[in-house]
C-alpha positions, 0 to 999 in steps of 0.5 A: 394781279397786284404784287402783294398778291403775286409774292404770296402766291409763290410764297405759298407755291413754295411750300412743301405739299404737306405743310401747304395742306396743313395750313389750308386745313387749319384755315378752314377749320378757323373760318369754321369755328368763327362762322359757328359751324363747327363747335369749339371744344371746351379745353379738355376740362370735365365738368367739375373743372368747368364749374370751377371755372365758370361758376365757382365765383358766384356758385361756391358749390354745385350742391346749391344748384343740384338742389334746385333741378326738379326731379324726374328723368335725367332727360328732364334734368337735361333740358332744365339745366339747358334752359337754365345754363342758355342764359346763364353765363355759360359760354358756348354750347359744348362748354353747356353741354358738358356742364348738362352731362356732369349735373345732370349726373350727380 
């Protein structure tokens, strides 16, 4: 074994259990997140925060786009919004799908 790998080894041993644990935990959950197999939360922003955010530059407001979801059932509204927003700058699924929930509630 190399002596880089040997030194961060006992760098590594050396630490007490909990902060050991914690720094596997926190690398496991990135490699996660970077693989796609765990969502990334949007920031605790709600839904008109997002829209602000990431739509506010070209939307000034969601009026124009709530006129533009067809009537029916909310579950309708939802998957109009989802195909709508899949290819429409909104950047990761949470972030849509907390977009989804806020429109399709107005």
């Amino acid at each position: 074994m190399s002596p880089i790998l040997d030194s961060r080894s006992a760098c590594i041993n050396r630490m007490p259990s909990v902060v050991r644990s914690t720094l596997i935990r926190l690398l496991l959950i990135a490699g996660l997140m970077s693989l796609g197999l765990m969502p990334v939360q949007a920031e605790t922003a709600e839904g008109p925060e997002l829209f602000d955010q990431l739509c506010g530059e070209c939307h000034r407001s969601e009026a124009r786009i709530l006129r533009k979801i067809p009537k029916g059932t909310e579950d309708e509204k939802k998957i109009w919004l989802a195909e709508l927003l899949r290819d429409h700058h909104a950047p990761d699924p949470a972030t849509r799908k907390q977009l989804i929930e806020w429109l399709s509630a107005q």
